[in-house]
TITORTI-305817 format. One record per residue (C-alpha): residue in one letter; chain; x, y, z. Coordinates in steps of 0.5 Angstrom, whole numbers, always signed. Layout:
! residues N
R  aa  ch      X      Y      Z
R   A   A      X      Y      Z
...
! end
This chain:
! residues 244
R  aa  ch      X      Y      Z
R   X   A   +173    +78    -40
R   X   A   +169    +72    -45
R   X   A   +165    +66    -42
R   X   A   +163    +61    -46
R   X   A   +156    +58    -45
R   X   A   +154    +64    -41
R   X   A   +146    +63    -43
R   X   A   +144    +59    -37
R   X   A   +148    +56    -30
R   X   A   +154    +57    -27
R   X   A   +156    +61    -34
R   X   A   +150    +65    -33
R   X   A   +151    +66    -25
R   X   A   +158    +68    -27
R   X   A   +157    +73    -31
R   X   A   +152    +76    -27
R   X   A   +158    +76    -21
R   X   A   +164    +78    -26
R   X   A   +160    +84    -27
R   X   A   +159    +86    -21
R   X   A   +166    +86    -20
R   X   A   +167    +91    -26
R   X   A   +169    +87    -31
R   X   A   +166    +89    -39
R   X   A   +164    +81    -41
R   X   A   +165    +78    -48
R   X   A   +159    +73    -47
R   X   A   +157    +67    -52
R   X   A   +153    +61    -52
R   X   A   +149    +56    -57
R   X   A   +142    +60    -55
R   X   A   +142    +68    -56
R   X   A   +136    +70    -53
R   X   A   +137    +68    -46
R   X   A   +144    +71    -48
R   X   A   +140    +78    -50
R   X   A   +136    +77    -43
R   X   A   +142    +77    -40
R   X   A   +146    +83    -43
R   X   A   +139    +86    -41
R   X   A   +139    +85    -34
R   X   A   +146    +87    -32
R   X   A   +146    +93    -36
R   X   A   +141    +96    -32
R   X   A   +144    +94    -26
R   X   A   +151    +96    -28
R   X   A   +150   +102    -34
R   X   A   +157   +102    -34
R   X   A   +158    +95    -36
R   X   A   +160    +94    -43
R   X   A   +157    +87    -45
R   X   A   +156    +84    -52
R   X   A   +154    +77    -54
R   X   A   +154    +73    -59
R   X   A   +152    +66    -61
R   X   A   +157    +61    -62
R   X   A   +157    +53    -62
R   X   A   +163    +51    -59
R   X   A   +164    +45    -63
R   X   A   +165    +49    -70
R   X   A   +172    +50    -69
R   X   A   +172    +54    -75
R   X   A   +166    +59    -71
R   X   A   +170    +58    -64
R   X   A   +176    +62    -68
R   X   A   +173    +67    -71
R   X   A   +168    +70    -66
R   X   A   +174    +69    -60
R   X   A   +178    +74    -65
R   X   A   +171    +78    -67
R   X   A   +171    +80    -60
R   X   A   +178    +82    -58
R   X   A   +177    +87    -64
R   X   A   +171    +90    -61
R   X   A   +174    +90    -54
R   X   A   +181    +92    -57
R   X   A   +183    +86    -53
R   X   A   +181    +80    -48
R   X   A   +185    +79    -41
R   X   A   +181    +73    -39
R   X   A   +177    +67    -43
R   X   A   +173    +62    -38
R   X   A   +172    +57    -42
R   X   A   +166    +54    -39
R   X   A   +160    +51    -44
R   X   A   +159    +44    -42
R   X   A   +154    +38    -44
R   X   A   +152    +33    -38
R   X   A   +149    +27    -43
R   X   A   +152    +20    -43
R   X   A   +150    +13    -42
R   X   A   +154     +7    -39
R   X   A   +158     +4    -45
R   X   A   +156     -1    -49
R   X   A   +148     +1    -47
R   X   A   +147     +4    -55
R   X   A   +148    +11    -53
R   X   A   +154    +13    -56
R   X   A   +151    +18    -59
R   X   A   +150    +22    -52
R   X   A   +157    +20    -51
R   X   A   +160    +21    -56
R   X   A   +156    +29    -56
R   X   A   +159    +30    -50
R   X   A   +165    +28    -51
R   X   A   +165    +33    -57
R   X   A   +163    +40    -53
R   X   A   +167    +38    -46
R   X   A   +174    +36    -50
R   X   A   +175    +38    -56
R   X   A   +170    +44    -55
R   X   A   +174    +46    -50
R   X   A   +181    +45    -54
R   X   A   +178    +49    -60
R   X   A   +177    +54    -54
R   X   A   +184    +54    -51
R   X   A   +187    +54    -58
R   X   A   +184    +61    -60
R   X   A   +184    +64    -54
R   X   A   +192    +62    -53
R   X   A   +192    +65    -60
R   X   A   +190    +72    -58
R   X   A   +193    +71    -52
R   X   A   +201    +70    -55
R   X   A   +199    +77    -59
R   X   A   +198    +80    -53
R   X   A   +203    +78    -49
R   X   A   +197    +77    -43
R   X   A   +192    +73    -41
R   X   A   +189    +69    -36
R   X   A   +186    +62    -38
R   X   A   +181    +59    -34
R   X   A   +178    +52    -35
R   X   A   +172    +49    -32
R   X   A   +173    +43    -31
R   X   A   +169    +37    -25
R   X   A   +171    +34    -18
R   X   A   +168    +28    -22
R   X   A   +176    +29    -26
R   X   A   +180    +27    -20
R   X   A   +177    +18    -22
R   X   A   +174    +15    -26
R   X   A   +167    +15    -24
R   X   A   +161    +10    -27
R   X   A   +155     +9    -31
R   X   A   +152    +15    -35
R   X   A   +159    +19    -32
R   X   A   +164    +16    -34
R   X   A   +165    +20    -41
R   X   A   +163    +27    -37
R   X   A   +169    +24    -32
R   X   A   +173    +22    -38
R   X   A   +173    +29    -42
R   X   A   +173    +34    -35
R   X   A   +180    +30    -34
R   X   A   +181    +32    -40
R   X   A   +180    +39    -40
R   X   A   +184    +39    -33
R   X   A   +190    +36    -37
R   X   A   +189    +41    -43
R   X   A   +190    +47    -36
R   X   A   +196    +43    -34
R   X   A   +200    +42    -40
R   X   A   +199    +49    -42
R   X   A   +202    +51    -35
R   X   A   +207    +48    -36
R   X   A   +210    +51    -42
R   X   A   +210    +58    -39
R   X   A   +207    +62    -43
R   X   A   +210    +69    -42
R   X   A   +206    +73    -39
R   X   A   +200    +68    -39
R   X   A   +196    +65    -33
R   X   A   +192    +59    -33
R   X   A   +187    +56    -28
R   X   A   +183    +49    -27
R   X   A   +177    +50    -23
R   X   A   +173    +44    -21
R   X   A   +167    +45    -18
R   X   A   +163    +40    -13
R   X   A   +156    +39    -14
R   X   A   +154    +47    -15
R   X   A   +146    +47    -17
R   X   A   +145    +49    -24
R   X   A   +142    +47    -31
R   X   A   +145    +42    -32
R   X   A   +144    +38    -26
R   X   A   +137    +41    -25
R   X   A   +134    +33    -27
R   X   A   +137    +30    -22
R   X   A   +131    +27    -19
R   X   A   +134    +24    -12
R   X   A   +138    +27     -7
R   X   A   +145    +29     -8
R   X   A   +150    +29     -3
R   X   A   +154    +35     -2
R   X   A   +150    +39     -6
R   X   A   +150    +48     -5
R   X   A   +145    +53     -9
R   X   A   +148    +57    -15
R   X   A   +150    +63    -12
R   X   A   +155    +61     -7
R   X   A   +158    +56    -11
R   X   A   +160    +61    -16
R   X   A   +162    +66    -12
R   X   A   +167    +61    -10
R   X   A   +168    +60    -17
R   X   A   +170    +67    -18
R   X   A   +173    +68    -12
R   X   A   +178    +63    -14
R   X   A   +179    +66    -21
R   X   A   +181    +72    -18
R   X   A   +186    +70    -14
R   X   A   +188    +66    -21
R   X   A   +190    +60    -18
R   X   A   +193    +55    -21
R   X   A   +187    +50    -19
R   X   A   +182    +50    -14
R   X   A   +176    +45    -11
R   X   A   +170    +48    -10
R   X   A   +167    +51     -5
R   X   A   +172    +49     -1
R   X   A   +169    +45     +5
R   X   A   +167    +40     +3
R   X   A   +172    +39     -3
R   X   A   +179    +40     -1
R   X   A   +178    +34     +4
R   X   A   +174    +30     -2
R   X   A   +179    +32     -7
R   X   A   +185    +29     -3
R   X   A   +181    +22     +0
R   X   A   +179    +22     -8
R   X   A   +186    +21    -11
R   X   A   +188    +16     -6
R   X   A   +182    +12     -3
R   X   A   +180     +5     -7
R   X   A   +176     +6    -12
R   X   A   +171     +2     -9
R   X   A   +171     +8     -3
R   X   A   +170    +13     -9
R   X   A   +164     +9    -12
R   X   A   +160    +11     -5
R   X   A   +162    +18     -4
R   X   A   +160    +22    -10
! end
């Protein structure tokens, strides 16, 4: 299995709870010495996990590919690729920060496209796969302020997960999950009390739990989400603004 953005949050926790459910890892991220730390730790809780890491920026398309191919040759094949590695900048627009929108534009859509093409690579040579995008409940409707480009790029990454399920690839699963609020690195500066919002463990095993069951897409956890997902998509957007 390889995880993108495996070095700190819900892509850290995932790994960590992958491996214990047996899986060799195939971990990647900007920062290779969290990354080696992590490789430490659950290869001296499970010695008979396989797990290499490899740093990789996930917006040098060129770097996407290559280590994505470098790690189906050493592993013989890849059966599953999460592609997770996000940016949570932003300001609102109009605000003079179309760099922090701009960036996080970049890793969260055309990162995770430049993802889902290698991987999709691979996978059509194999005849198998399973592809999982991390995407956001905050995809579901546009969302204000210094979320609105996040928002924007996560129902990107949905879109991107529905498009290629349409095409039935053979022998080719895909799952879009969007996390509720689940604590985490990224999140970790928020300042004010958040609605909703469950420690890391429980959130990914929700997470995992889904992309076990390979669903086609899944909100979680599911309490509170599944309720919220659903209100979301059909309440005025004035209601919306008040719940998330």
């Amino acid at each position: 299995m390889l995880i993108t953005g495996a070095s700190a949050g819900l892509g850290e926790e995932m790994a960590r709870q992958f491996a214990a459910l047996g899986y060799d890892l195939a971990l990647c991220a900007r920062r290779t010495d969290r990354l080696d730390q992590l490789r430490d730790e659950i290869t001296a809780a499970h010695p008979d996990r396989r797990v290499s890491v490899r740093a990789l920026d996930v917006t040098d398309d060129d770097a996407v590919f290559t280590v994505f191919q470098q790690f189906a040759d050493e592993f013989g094949r890849i059966d599953r690729v999460v592609v997770n590695a996000g940016l949570g900048k932003g300001a609102p627009l109009g605000t003079g920060r179309f760099d922090a929108n701009r960036a996080t534009a970049m890793v969260n859509f055309v990162g995770a496209l430049a993802q889902a093409e290698a991987a999709l690579t691979i996978f059509r040579t194999q005849k198998r796969g399973h592809l999982v995008l991390i995407s956001s409940m905050s995809a579901l409707r546009g969302m204000r302020k210094s979320m609105t480009t996040y928002a924007a790029t996560k129902a990107g990454v949905a879109a991107i997960a529905e498009g290629v399920r349409s095409e039935r690839v053979p022998g080719v699963d895909v799952s879009v999950i969007y996390p509720g609020y689940i604590r985490s690195e990224m999140n970790a500066h928020v300042k004010q009390k958040t609605k909703f919002m469950v420690d890391t463990v429980p959130g990914v095993r929700a997470m995992v739990a889904a992309i076990e069951k390979r669903k086609v897409k899944a909100y979680v956890p599911a309490w509170p989400w599944v309720p919220i997902g659903v209100a979301m998509r059909v309440l005025p957007l004035s209601v919306v603004r008040k719940m998330v």
